[in-house]
C-alpha positions as CSV (number, residue, x, y, z in Angstrom):
1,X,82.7,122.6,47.6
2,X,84.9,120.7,49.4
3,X,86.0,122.0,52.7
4,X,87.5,118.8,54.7
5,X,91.2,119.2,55.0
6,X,92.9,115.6,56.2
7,X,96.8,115.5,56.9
8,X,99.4,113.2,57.5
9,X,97.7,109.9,56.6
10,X,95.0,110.7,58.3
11,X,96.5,111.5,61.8
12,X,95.7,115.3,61.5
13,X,92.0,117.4,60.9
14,X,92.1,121.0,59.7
15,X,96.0,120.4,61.5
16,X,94.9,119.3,65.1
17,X,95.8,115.5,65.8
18,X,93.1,113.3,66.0
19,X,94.1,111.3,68.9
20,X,95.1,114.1,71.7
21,X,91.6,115.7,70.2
22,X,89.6,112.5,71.6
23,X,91.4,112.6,74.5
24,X,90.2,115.9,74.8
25,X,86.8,115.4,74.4
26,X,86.7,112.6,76.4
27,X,87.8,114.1,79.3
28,X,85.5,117.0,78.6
29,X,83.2,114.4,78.7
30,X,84.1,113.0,82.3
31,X,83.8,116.3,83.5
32,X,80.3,116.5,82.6
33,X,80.0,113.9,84.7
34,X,80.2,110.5,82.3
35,X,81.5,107.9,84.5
36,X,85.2,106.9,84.0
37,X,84.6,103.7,83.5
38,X,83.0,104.3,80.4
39,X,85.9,106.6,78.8
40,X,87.6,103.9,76.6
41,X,83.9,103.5,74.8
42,X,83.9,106.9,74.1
43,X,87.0,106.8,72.8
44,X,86.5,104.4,70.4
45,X,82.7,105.4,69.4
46,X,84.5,108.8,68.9
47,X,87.2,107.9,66.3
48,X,84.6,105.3,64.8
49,X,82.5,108.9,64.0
50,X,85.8,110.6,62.6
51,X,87.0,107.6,60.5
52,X,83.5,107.1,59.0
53,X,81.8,110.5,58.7
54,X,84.8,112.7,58.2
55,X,87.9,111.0,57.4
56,X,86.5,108.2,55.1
57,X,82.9,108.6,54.2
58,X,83.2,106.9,50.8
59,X,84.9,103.9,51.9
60,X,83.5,102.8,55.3
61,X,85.6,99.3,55.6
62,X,88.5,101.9,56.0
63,X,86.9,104.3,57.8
64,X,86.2,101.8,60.3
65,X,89.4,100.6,61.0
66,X,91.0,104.1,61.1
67,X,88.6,105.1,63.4
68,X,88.9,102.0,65.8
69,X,92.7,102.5,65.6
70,X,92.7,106.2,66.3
71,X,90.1,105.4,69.3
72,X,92.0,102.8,71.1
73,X,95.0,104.9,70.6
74,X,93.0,107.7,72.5
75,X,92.5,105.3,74.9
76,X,95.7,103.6,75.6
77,X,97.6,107.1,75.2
78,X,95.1,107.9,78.1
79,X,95.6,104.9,80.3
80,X,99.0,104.8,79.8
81,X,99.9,108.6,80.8
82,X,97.7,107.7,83.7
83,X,99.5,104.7,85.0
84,X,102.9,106.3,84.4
85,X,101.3,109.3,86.7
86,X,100.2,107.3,89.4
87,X,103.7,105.0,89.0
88,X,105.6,108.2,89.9
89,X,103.4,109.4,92.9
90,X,103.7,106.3,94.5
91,X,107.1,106.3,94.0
92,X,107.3,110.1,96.0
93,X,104.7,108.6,98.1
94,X,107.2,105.4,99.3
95,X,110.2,107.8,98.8
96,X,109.3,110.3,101.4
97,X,107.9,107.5,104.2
């Protein structure tokens, strides 16, 4: 029986996107007290798991490099957003001295 439902080019599981999912979890994961510093690892070990265990377990080669795409995606998504955030209360910061 086959129950795994992959979308768009393997961007999408059972419909949820893969990268804000890791994100997710990852910041689950920070606040169960993993250290930041070690939330880019987990985002890559985590989309290493999906690529080769759910999105490409026939084919690991390609499950590998999905998965290392779709974890430092997570990750730079993440650090980027995080960046801009701290860009714009500085900004409000300097703004309002």
């Amino acid at each position: 029986m086959h129950y795994k439902k992959v979308g768009w080019k393997g961007l999408e599981i059972y419909e949820v996107p893969i990268v804000p999912l890791i994100i997710g979890v990852v910041e689950l994961l920070k606040s169960l007290g993993v250290p930041n510093k070690f939330s880019a690892l987990a985002a890559v070990l985590m989309g290493l798991l999906i690529g080769v265990f759910f999105l490409y377990p026939t084919n690991i080669p390609e499950g590998i490099i999905t998965g290392l795409s779709l974890g430092l995606a997570a990750s730079g998504l993440y650090s980027a957003t995080k960046n801009t955030v701290e860009g714009v209360k500085n900004m409000r910061i300097s703004k309002n001295k």
